[in-house]
C-alpha positions as CSV (number, residue, x, y, z in Angstrom):
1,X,18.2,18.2,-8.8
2,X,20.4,16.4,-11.5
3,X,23.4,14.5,-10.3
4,X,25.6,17.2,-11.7
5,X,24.2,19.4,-8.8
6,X,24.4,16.9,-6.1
7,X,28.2,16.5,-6.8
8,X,28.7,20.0,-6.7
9,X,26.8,20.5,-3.6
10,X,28.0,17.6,-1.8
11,X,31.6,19.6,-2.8
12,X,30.8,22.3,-1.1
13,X,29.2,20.8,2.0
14,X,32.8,18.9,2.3
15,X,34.6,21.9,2.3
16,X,32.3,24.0,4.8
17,X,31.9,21.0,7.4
18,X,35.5,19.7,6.9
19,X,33.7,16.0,5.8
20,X,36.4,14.8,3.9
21,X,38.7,12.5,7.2
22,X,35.0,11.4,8.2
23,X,34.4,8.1,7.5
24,X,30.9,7.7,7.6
25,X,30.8,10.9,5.4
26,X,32.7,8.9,2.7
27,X,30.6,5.6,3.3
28,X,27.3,7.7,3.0
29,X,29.1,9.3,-0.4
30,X,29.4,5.2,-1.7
31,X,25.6,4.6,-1.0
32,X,24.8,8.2,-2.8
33,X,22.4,5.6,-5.6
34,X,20.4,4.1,-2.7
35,X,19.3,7.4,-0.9
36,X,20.1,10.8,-3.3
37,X,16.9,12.3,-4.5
38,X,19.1,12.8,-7.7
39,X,20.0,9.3,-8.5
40,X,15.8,8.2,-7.9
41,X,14.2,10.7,-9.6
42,X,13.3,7.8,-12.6
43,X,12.6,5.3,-10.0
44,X,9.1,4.6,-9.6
45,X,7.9,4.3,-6.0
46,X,4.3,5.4,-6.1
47,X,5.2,7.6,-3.7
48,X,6.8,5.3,-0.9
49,X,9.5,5.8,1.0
50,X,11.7,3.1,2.7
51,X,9.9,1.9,5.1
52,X,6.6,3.6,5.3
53,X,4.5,1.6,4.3
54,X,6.1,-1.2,6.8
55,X,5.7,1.0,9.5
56,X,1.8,2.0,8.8
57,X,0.8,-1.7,8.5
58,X,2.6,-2.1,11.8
59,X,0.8,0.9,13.6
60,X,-2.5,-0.3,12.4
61,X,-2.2,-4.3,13.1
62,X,-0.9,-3.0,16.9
63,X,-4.7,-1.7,17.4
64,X,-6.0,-5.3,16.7
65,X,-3.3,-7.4,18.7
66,X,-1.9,-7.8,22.3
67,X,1.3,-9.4,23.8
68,X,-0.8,-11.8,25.6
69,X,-3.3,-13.0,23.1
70,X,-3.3,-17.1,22.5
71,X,-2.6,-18.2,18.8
72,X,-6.3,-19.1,18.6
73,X,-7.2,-15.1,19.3
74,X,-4.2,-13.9,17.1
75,X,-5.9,-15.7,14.1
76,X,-9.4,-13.9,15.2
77,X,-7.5,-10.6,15.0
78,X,-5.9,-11.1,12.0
79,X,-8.9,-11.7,10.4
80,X,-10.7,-8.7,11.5
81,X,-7.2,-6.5,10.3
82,X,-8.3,-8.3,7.2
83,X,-11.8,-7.3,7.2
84,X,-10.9,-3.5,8.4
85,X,-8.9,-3.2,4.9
86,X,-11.2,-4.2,2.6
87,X,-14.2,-2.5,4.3
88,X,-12.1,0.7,3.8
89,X,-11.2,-0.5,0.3
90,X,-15.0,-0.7,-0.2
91,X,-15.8,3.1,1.2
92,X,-12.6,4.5,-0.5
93,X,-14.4,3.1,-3.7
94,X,-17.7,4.0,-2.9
95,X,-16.4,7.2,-2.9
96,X,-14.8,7.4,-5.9
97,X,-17.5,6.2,-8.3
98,X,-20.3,8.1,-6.7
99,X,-19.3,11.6,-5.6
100,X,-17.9,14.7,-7.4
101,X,-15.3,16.5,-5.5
102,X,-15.5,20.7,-5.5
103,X,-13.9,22.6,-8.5
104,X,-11.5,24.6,-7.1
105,X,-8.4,25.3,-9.7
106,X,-8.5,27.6,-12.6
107,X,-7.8,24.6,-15.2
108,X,-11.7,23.0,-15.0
109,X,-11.6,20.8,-17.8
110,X,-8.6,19.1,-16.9
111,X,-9.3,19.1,-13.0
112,X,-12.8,17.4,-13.7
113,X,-11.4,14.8,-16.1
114,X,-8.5,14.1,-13.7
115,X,-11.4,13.6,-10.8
116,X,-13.2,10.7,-13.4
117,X,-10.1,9.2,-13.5
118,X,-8.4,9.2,-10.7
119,X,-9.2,7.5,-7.5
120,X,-10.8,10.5,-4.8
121,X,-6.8,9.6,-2.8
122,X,-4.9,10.6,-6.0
123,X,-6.9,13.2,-7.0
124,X,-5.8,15.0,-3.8
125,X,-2.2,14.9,-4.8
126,X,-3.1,15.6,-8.8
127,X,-4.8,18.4,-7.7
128,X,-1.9,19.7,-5.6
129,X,0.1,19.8,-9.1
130,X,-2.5,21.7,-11.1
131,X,-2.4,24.3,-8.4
132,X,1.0,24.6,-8.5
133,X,0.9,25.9,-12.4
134,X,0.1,29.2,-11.0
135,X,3.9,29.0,-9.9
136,X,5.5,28.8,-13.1
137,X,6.7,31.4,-15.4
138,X,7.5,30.8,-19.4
139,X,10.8,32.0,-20.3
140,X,10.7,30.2,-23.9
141,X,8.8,28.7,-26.6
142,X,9.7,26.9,-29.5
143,X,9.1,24.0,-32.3
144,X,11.3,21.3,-32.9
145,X,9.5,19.4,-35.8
146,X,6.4,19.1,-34.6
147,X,6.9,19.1,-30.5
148,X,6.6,21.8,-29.1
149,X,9.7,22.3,-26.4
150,X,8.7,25.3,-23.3
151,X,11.5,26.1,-20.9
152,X,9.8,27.1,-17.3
153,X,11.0,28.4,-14.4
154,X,8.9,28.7,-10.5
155,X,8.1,31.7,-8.9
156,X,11.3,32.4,-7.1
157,X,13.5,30.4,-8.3
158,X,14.9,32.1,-11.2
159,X,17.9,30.1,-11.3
160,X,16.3,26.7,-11.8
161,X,14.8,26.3,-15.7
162,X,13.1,23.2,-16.7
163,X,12.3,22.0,-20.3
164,X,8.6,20.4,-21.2
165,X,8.0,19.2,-24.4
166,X,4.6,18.4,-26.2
167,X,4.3,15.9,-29.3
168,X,1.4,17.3,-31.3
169,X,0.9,14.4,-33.5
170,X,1.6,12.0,-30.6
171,X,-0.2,14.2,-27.9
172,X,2.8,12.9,-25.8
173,X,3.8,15.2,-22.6
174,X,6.8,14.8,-21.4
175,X,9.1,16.5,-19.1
176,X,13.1,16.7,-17.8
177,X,11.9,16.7,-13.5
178,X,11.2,13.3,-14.1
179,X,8.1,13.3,-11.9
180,X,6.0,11.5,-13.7
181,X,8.3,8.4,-13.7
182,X,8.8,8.7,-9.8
183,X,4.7,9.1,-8.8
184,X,2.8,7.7,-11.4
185,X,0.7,11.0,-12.0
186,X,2.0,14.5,-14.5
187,X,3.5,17.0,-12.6
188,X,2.7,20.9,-12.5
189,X,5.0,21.3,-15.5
190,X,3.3,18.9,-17.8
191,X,-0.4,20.7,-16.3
192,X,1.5,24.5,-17.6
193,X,2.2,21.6,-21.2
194,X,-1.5,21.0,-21.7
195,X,-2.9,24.6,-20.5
196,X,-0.3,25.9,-23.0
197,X,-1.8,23.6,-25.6
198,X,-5.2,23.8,-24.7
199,X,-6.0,20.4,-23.5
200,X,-8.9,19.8,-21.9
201,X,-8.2,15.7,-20.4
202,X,-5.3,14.4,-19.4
203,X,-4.0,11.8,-22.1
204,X,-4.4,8.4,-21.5
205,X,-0.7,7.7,-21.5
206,X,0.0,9.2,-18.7
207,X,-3.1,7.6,-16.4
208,X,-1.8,4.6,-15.1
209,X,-4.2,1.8,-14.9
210,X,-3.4,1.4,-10.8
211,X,-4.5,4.8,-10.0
212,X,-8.0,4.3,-12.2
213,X,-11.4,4.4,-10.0
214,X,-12.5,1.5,-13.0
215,X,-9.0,-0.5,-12.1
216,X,-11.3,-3.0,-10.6
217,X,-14.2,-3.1,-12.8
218,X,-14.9,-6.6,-14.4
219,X,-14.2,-5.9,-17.8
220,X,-10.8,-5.7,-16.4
221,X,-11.1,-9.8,-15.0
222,X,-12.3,-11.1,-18.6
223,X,-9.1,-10.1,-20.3
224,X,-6.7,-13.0,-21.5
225,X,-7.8,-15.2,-18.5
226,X,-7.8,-18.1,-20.8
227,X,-5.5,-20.7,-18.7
228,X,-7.0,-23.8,-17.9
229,X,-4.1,-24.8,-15.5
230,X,-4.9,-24.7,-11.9
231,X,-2.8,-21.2,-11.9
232,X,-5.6,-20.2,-14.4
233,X,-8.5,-21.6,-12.1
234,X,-6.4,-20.0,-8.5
235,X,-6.4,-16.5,-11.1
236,X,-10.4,-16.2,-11.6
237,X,-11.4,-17.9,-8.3
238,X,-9.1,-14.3,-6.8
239,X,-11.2,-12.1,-9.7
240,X,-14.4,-13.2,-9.0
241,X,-13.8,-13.0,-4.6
242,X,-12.9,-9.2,-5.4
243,X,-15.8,-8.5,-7.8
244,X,-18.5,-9.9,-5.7
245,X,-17.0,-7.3,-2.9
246,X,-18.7,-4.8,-4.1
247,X,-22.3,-6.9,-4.3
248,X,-21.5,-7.7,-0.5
249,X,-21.0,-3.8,0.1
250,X,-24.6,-2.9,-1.2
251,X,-26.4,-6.1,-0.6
252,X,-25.9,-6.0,3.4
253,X,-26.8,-2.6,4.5
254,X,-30.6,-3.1,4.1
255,X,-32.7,-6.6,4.6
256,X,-34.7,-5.7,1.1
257,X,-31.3,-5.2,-0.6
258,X,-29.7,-8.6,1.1
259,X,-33.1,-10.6,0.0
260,X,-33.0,-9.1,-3.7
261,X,-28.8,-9.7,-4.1
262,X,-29.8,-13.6,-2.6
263,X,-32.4,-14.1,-5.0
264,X,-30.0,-13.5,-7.3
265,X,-27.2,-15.1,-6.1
266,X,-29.0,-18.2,-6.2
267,X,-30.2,-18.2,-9.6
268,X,-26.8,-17.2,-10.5
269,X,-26.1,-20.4,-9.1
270,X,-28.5,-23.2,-10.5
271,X,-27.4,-21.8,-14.2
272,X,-24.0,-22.2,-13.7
273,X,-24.0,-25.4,-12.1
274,X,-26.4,-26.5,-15.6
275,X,-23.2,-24.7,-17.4
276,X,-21.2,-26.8,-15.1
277,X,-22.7,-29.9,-15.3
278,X,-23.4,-29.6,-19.5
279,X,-19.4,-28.9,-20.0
280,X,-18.1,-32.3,-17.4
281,X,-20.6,-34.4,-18.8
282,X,-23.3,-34.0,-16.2
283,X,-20.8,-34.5,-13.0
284,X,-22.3,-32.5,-10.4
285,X,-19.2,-30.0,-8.6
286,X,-18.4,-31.4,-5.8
287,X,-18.0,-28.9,-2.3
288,X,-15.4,-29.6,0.2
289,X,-17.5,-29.9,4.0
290,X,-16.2,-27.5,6.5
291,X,-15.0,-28.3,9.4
292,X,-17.2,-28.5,12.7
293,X,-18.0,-25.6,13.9
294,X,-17.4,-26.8,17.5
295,X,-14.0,-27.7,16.8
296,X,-11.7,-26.5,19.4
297,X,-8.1,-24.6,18.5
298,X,-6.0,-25.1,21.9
299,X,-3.0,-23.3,22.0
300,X,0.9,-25.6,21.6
301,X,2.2,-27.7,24.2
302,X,5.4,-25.6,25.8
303,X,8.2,-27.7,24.6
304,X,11.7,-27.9,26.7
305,X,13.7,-24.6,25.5
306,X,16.8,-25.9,23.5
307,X,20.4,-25.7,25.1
308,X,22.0,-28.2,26.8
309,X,21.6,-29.0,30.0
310,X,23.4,-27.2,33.2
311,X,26.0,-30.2,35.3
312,X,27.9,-28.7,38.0
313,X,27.4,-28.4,41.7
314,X,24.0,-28.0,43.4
315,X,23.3,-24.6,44.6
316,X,24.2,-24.5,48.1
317,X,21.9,-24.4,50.8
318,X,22.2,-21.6,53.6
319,X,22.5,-22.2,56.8
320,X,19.0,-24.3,58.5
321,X,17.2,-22.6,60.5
322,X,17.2,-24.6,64.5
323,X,14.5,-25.1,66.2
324,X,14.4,-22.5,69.0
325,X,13.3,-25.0,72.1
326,X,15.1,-27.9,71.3
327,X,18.0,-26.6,69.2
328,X,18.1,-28.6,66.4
329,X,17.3,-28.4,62.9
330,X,14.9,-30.6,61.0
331,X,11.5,-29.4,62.5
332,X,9.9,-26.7,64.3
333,X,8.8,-28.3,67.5
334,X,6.4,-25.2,70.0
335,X,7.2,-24.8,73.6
336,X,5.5,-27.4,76.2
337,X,3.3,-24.5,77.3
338,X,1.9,-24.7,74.0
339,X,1.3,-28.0,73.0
């Protein structure tokens, strides 16, 4: 929808609904660049909503944590919300680089280089677009220099035409839904482009590097890391934790696997503390000592809530209770009988 089409329709639903007096009908109208599908279309959200994403950390910290849980077990939880995200960023990966998912579309060359690429959770929704070139109709071809410009229309909807273009000495795809620039990933009208032009990969413009199954790989850490501030040495310290994720992934399941990745861990270690020790001038790094491991965390002393504090009468008493053999008040004295 273009925001020539959202005016018109927001017309007509003013006129049908009598929406004009309403006030929160005109303040909605103000906002329209916040929430209109037509004014977002180039806004890249990686498919996002408002608060989505907010919503589905929420859900899944709730498993983890309690209303009664002491600060000491709230960190312990934490931690293990922690560790549940990157063991499924581990398996998510695993995933990626070592399985092939099932062929199903008609475009095969494209579908299996968009399943190299892509991580196995974008694939799903890449796929989703190729399928949907069965949809599309051609209504016209024709060159502009040398792009190629195709005006398309989906399968029952006649009325709405949208123009694709192809760059043949750029290889550049482009197209007027914007989708692209909303999700990151082509949409079924640049897939109808490239089966048009018989593509058989997806070009590399149009792969961004977030949605890549080698996003992570270490080539990636080695580029232009060059700073030897401490924002330079906070930078790699972060690289290397998330490279060696993967070693910790494959290393543990097995005892041979965890002896052969210690091994070499270790003599990973003596030659770069010789590296170490040859560029400081033979200074040995020094280790920060943990804490104790019996150390104690107790939870906070409860503190006098702020305010100030209530003057005024003392809450009056009711009426004492007398004593029921004697008569008076002050004690509770039993019956002679009973003493």
């Amino acid at each position: 929808m273009t925001t020539e089409d959202f005016e018109s329709e927001w017309e007509d639903a003013d006129d049908v609904y009598g929406l004009r007096e309403k006030q929160w009908s005109y303040q909605m109208y103000e906002k329209k660049k916040m929430w209109a599908s037509a004014y977002l279309c180039n806004k890249f959200c990686a498919g996002y909503r408002t608060t989505s994403r907010c919503e589905g950390i929420n859900a899944h910290v709730n498993k983890f944590l309690k209303s009664t849980h002491t600060i000491y077990e709230l960190v312990q939880s934490l931690e293990m919300v922690s560790h549940e995200y990157r063991n499924r960023e581990l398996l998510l990966q695993f995933q990626s680089l070592n399985s092939v998912p099932v062929m199903t579309t008609f475009l095969r060359s494209i579908e299996r280089h968009a399943a190299t690429v892509y991580t196995r959770e974008v694939f799903g929704d890449v796929k989703k677009e190729i399928e949907g070139v069965g949809a599309l109709n051609q209504i016209n071809k024709r060159r502009i220099l040398s792009t190629m410009v195709y005006t398309l229309e989906e399968y029952e909807k006649p009325n709405v035409q949208i123009t694709a273009s192809f760059g043949q000495s750029t290889s550049k795809v482009s197209c007027q839904c914007n989708f692209w620039k909303k999700h990151g990933y082509p949409c079924k009208h640049m897939f109808f482009v490239m089966k048009a032009e018989h593509l058989k990969e997806i070009p590399d413009k149009l792969v961004l590097r977030r949605w890549r199954t080698d996003v992570k790989s270490p080539e990636q850490y080695t580029k232009s890391w060059d700073d030897l501030s401490e924002h330079g040495v906070i930078l790699r310290h972060g690289a290397l934790q998330s490279a060696s994720q993967w070693m910790f992934f494959l290393g543990a399941p097995r005892l041979v696997l965890f002896e052969k990745a210690m091994r070499e861990i270790q003599s990973l270690c003596k030659d770069l503390e010789l590296d170490y020790k040859a560029f400081h001038g033979g200074v040995r790094p020094s280790v920060e000592h943990p804490p104790e491991a019996n150390a104690v965390v107790k939870d906070p002393l409860v503190v006098q809530s702020k305010g100030a504090p209530k003057f005024g009468k003392k809450k009056a008493h009711g009426k004492r209770r007398p004593c029921t053999y004697w008569k008076g008040t002050g004690h509770t004295e039993n019956l002679p009988s009973q003493r």
